[in-house]
PDB file of N, CA, C and O in Angstrom:
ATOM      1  N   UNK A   1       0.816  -1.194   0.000  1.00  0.00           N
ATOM      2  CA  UNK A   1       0.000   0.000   0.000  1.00  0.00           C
ATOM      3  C   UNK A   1       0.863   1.263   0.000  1.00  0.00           C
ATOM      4  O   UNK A   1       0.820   2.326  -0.619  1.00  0.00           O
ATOM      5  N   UNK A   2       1.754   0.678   1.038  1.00  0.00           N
ATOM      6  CA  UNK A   2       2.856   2.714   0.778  1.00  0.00           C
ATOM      7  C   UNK A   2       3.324   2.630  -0.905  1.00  0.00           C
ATOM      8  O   UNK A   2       3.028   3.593  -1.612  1.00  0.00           O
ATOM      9  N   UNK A   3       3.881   1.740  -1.368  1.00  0.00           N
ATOM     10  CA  UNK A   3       3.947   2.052  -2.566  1.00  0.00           C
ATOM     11  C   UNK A   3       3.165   2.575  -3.717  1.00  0.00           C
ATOM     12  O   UNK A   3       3.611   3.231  -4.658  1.00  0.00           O
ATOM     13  N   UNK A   4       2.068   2.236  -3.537  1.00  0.00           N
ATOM     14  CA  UNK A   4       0.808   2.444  -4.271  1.00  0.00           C
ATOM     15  C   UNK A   4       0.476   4.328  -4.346  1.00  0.00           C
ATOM     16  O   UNK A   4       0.117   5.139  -5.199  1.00  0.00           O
ATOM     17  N   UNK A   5       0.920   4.333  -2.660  1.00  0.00           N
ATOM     18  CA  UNK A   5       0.744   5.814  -2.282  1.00  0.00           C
ATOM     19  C   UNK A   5       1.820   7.096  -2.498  1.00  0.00           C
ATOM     20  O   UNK A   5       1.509   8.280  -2.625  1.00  0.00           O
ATOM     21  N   UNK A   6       3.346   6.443  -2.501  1.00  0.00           N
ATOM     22  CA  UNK A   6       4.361   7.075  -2.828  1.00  0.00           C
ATOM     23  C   UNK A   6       4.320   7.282  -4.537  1.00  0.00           C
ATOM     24  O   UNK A   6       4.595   8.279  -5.205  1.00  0.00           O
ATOM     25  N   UNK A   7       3.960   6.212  -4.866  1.00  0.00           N
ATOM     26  CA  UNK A   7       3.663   6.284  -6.926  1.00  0.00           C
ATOM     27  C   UNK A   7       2.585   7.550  -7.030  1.00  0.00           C
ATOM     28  O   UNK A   7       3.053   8.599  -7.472  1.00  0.00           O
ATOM     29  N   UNK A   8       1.539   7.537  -6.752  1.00  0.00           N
ATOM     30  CA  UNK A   8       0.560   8.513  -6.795  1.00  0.00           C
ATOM     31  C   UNK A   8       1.156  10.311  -6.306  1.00  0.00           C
ATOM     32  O   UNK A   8       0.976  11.415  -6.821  1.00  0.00           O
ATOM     33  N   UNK A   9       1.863   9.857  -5.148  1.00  0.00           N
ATOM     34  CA  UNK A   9       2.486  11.253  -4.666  1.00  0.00           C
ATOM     35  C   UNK A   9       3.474  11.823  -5.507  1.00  0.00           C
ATOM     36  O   UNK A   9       3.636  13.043  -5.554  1.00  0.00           O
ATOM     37  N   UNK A  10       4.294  10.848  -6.323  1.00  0.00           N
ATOM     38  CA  UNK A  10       5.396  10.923  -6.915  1.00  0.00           C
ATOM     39  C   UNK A  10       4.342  11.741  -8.390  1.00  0.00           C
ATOM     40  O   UNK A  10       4.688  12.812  -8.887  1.00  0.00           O
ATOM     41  N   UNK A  11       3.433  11.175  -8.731  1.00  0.00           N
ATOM     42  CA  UNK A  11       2.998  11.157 -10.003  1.00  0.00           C
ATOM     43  C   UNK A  11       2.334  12.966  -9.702  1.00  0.00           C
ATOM     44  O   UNK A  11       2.438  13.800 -10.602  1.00  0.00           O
ATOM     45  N   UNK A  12       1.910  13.198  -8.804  1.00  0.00           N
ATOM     46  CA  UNK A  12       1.273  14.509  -8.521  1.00  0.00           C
ATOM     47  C   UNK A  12       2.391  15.896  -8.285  1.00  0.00           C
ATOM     48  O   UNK A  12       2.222  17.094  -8.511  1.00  0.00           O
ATOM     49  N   UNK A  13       3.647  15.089  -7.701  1.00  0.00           N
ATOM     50  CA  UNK A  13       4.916  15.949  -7.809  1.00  0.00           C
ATOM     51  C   UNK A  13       5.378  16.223  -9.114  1.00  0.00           C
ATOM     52  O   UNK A  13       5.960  17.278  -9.368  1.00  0.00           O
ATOM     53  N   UNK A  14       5.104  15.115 -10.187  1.00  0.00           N
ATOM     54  CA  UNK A  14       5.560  15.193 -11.771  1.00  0.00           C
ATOM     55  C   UNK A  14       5.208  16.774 -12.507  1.00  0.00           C
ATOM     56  O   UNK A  14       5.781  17.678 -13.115  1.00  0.00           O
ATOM     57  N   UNK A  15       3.449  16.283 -11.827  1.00  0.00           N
ATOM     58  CA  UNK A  15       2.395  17.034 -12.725  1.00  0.00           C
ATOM     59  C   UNK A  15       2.844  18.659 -12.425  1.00  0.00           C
ATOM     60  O   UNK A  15       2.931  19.499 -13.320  1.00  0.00           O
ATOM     61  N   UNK A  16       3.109  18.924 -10.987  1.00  0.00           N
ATOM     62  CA  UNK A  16       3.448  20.183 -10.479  1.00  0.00           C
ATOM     63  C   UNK A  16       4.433  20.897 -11.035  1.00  0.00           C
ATOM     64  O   UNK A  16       4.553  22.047 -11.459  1.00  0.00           O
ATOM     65  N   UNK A  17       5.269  19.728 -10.912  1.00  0.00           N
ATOM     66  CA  UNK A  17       6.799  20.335 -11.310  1.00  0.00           C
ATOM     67  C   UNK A  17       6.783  20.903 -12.938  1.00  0.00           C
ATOM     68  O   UNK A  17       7.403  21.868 -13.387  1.00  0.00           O
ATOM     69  N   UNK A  18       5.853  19.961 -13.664  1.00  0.00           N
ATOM     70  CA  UNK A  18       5.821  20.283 -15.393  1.00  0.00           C
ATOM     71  C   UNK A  18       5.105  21.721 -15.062  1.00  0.00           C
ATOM     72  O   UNK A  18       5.636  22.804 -15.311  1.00  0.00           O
ATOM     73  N   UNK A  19       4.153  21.600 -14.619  1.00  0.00           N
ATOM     74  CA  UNK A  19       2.950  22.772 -14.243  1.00  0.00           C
ATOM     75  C   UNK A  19       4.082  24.148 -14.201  1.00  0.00           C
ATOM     76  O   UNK A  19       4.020  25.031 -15.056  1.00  0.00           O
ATOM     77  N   UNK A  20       4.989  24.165 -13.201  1.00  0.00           N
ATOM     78  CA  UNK A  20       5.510  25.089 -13.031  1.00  0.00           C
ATOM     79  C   UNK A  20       6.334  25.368 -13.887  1.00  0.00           C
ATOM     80  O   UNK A  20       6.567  26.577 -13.911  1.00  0.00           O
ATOM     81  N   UNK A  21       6.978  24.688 -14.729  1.00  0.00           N
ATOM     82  CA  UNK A  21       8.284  24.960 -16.279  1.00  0.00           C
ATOM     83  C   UNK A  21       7.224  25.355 -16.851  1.00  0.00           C
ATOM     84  O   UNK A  21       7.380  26.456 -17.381  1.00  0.00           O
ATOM     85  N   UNK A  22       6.070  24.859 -16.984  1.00  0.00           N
ATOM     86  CA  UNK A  22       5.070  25.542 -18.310  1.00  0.00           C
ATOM     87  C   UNK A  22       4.717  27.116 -17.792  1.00  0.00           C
ATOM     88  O   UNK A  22       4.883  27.984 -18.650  1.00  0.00           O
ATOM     89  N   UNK A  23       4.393  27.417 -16.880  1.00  0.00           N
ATOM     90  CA  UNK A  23       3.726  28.743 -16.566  1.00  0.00           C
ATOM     91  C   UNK A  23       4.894  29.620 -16.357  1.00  0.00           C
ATOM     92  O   UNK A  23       4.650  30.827 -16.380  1.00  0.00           O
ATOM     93  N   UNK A  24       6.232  29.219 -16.139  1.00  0.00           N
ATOM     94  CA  UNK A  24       7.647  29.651 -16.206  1.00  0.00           C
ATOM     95  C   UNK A  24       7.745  30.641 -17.390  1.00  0.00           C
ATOM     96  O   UNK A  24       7.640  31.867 -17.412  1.00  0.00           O
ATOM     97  N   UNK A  25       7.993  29.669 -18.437  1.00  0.00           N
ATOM     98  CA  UNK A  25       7.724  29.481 -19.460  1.00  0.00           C
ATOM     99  C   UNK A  25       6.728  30.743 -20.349  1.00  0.00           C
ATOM    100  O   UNK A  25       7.253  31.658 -20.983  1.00  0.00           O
ATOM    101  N   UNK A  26       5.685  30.606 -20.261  1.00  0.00           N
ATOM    102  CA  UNK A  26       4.640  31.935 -20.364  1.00  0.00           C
ATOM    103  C   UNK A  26       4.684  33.224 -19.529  1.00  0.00           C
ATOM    104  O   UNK A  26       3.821  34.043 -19.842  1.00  0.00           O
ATOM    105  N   UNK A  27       5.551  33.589 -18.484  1.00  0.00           N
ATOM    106  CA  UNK A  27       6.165  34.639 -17.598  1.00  0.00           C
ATOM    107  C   UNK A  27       5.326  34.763 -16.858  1.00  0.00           C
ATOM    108  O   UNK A  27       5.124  35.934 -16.538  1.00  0.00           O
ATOM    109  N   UNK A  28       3.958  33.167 -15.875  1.00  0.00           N
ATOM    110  CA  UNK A  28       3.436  33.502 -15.179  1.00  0.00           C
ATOM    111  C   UNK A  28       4.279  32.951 -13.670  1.00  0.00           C
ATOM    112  O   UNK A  28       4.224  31.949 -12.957  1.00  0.00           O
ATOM    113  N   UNK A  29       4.789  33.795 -13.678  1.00  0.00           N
ATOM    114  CA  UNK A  29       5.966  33.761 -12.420  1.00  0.00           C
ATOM    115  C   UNK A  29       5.417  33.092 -11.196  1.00  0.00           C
ATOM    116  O   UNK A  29       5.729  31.970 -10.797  1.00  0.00           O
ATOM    117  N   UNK A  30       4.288  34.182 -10.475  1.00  0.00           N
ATOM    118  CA  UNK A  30       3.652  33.301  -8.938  1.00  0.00           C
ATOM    119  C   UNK A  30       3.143  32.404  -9.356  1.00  0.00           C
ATOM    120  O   UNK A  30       3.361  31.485  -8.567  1.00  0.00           O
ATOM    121  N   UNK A  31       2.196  31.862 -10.657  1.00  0.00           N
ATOM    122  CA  UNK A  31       1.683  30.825 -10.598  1.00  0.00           C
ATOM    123  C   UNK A  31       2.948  29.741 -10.371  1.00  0.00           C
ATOM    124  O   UNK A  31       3.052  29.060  -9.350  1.00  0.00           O
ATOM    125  N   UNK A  32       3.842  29.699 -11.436  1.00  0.00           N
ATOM    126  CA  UNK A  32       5.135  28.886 -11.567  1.00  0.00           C
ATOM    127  C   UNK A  32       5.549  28.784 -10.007  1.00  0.00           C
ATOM    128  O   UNK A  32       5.630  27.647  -9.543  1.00  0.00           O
ATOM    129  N   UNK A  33       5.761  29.653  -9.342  1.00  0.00           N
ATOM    130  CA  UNK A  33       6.507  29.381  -8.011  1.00  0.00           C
ATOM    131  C   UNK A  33       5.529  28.434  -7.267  1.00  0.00           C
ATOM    132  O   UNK A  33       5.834  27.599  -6.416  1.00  0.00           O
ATOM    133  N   UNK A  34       4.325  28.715  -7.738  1.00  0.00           N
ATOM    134  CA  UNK A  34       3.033  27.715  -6.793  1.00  0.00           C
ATOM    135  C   UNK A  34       3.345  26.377  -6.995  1.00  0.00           C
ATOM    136  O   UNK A  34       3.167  25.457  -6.198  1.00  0.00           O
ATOM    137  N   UNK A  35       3.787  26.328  -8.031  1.00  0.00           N
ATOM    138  CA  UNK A  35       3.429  24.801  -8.424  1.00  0.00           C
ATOM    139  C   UNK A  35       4.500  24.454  -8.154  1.00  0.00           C
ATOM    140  O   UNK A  35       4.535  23.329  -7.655  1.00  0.00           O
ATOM    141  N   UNK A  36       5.410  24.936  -8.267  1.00  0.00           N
ATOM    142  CA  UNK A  36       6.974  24.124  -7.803  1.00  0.00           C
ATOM    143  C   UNK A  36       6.701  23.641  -5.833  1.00  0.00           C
ATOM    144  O   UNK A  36       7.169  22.709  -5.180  1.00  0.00           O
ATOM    145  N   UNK A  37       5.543  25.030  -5.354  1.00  0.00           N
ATOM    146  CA  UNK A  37       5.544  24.229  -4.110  1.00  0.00           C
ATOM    147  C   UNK A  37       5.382  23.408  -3.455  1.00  0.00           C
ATOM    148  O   UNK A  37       5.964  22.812  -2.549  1.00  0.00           O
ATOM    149  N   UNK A  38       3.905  23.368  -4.325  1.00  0.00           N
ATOM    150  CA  UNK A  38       3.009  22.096  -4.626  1.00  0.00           C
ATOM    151  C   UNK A  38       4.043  20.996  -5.000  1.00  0.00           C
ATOM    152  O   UNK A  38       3.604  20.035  -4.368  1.00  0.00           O
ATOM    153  N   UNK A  39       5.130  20.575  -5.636  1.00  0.00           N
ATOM    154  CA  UNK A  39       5.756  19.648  -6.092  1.00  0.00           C
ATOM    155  C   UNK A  39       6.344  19.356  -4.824  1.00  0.00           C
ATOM    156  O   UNK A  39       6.240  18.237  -4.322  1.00  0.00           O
ATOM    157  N   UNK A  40       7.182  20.645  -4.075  1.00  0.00           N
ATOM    158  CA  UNK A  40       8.048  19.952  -3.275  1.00  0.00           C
ATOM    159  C   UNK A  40       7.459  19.412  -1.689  1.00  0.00           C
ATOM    160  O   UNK A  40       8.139  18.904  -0.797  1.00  0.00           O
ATOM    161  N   UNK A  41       6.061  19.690  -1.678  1.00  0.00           N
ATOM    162  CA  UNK A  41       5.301  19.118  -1.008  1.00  0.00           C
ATOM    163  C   UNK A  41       5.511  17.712  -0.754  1.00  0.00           C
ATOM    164  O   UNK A  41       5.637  17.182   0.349  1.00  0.00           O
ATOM    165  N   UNK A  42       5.544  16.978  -2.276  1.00  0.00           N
ATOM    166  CA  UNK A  42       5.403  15.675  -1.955  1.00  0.00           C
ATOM    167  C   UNK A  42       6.613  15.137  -2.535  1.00  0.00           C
ATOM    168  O   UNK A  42       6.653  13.915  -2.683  1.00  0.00           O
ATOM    169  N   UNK A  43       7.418  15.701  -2.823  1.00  0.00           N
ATOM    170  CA  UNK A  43       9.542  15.679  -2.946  1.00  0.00           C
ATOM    171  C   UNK A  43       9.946  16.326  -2.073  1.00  0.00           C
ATOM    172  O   UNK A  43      10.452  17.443  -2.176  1.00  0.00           O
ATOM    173  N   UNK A  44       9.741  15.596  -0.932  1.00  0.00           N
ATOM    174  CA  UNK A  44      10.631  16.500   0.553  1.00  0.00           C
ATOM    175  C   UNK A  44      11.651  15.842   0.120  1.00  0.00           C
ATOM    176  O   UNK A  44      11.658  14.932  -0.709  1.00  0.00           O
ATOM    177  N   UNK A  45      12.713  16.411   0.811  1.00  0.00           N
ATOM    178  CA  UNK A  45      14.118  16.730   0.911  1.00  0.00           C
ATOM    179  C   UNK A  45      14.870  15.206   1.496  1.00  0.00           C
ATOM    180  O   UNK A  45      15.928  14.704   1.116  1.00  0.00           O
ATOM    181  N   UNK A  46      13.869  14.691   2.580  1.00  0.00           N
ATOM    182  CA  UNK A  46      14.192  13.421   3.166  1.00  0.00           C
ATOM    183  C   UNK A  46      14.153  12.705   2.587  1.00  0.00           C
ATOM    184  O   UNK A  46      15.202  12.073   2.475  1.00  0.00           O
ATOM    185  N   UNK A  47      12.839  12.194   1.700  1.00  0.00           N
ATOM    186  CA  UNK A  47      12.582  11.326   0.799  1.00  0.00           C
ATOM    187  C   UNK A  47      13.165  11.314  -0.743  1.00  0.00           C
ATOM    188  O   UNK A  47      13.517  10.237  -1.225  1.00  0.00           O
ATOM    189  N   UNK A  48      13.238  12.242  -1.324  1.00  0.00           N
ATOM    190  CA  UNK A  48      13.825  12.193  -2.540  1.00  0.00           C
ATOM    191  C   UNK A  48      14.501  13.735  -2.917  1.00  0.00           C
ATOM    192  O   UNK A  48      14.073  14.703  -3.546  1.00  0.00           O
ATOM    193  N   UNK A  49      15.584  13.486  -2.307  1.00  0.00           N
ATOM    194  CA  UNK A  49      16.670  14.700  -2.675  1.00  0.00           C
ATOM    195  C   UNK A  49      16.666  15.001  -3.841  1.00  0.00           C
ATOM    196  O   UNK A  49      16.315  16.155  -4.086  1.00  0.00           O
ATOM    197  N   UNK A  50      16.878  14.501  -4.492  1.00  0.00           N
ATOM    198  CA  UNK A  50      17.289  15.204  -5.894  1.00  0.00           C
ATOM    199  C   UNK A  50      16.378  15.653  -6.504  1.00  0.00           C
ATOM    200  O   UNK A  50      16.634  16.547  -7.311  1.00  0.00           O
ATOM    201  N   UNK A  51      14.945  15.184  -6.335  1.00  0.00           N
ATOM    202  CA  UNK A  51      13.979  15.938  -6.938  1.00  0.00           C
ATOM    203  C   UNK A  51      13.134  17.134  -6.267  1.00  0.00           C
ATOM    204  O   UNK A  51      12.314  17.859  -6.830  1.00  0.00           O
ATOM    205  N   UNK A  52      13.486  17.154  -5.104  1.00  0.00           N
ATOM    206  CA  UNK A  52      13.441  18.460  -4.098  1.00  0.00           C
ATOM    207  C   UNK A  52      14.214  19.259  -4.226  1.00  0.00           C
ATOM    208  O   UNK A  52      13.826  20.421  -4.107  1.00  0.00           O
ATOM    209  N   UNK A  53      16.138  18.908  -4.627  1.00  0.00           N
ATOM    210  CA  UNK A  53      16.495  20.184  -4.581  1.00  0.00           C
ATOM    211  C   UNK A  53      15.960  20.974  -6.519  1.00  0.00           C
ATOM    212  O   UNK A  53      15.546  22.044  -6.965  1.00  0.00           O
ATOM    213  N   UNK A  54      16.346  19.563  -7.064  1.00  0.00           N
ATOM    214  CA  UNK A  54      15.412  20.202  -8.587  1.00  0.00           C
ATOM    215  C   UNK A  54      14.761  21.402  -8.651  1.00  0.00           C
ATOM    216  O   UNK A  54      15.097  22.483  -9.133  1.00  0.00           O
ATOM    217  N   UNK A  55      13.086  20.779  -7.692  1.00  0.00           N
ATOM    218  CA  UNK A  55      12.202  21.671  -8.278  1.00  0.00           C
ATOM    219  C   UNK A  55      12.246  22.972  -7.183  1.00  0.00           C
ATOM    220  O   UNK A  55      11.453  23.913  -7.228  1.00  0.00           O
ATOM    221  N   UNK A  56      13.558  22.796  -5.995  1.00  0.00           N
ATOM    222  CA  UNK A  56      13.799  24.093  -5.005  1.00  0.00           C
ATOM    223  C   UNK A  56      14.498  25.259  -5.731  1.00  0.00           C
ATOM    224  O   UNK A  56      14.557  26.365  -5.194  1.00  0.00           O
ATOM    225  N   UNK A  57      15.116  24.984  -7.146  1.00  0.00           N
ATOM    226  CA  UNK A  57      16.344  25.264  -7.683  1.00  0.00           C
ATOM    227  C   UNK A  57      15.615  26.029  -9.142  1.00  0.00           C
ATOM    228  O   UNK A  57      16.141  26.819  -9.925  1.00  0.00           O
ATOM    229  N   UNK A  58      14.052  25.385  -9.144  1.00  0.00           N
ATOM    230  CA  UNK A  58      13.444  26.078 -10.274  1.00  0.00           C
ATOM    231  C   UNK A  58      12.787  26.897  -9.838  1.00  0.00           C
ATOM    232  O   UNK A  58      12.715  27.949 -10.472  1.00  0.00           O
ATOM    233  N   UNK A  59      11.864  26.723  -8.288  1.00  0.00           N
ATOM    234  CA  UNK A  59      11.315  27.186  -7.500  1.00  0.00           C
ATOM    235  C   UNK A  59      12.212  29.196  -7.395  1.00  0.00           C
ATOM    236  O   UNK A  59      11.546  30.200  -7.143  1.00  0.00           O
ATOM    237  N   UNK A  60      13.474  29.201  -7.621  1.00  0.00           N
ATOM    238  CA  UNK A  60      14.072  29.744  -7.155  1.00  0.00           C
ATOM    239  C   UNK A  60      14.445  31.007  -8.375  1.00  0.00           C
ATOM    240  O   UNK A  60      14.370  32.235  -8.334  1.00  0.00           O
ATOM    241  N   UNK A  61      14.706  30.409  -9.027  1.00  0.00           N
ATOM    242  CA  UNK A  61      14.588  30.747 -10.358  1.00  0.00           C
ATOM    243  C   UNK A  61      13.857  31.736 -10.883  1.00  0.00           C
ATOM    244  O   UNK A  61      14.161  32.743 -11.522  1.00  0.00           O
ATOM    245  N   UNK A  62      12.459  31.115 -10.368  1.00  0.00           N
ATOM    246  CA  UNK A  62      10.825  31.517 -11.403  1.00  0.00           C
ATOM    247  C   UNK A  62      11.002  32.954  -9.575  1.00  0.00           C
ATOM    248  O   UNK A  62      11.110  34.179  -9.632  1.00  0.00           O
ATOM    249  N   UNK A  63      10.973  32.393  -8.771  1.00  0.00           N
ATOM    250  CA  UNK A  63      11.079  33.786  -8.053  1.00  0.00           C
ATOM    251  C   UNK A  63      12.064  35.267  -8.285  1.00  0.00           C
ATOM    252  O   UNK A  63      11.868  36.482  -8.285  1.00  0.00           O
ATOM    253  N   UNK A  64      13.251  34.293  -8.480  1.00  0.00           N
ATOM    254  CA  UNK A  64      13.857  35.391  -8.864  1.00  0.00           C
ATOM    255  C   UNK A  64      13.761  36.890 -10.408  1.00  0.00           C
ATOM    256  O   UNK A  64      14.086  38.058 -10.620  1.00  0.00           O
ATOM    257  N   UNK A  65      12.940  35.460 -11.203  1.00  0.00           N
ATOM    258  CA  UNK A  65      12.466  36.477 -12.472  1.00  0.00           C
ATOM    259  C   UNK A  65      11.357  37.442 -11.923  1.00  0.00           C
ATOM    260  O   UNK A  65      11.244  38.508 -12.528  1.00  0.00           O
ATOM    261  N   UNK A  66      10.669  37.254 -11.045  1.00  0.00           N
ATOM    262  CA  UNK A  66       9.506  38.029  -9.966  1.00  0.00           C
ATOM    263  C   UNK A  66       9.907  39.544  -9.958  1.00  0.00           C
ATOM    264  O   UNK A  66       9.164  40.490 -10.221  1.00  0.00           O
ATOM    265  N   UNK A  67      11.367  39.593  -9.569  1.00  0.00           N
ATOM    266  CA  UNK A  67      12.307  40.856  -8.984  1.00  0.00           C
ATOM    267  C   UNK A  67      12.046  41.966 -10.000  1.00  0.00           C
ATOM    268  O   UNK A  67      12.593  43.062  -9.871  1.00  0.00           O
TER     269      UNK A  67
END
């Protein structure tokens, strides 16, 4: 069952993370930062590093174009 549930979490972190390169992408900046949050919600840092610091690193990015 955790697997079942980590696949689904994983699959909703995917969707976020694309979510946020796409609205990046179109120069909708806060939306983009939303969704990267939404991603790293369920890519904590404990569980899957590399795709936490990823979408912390795009997260960071799409804020900084904000400025």
């Amino acid at each position: 069952m955790i697997a079942v549930v980590d696949e689904a979490n994983d699959a909703r972190a995917i969707v976020q993370n694309n979510l946020g390169a796409a609205l990046w992408r179109q120069g909708k900046l806060e939306e983009a930062v939303a969704a990267y949050s939404e991603a790293m919600k369920e890519w904590t840092r404990e569980r899957v590093p590399l795709e936490f610091t990823d979408a912390l690193r795009e997260k960071t990015r799409a804020a900084r174009s904000e400025e």
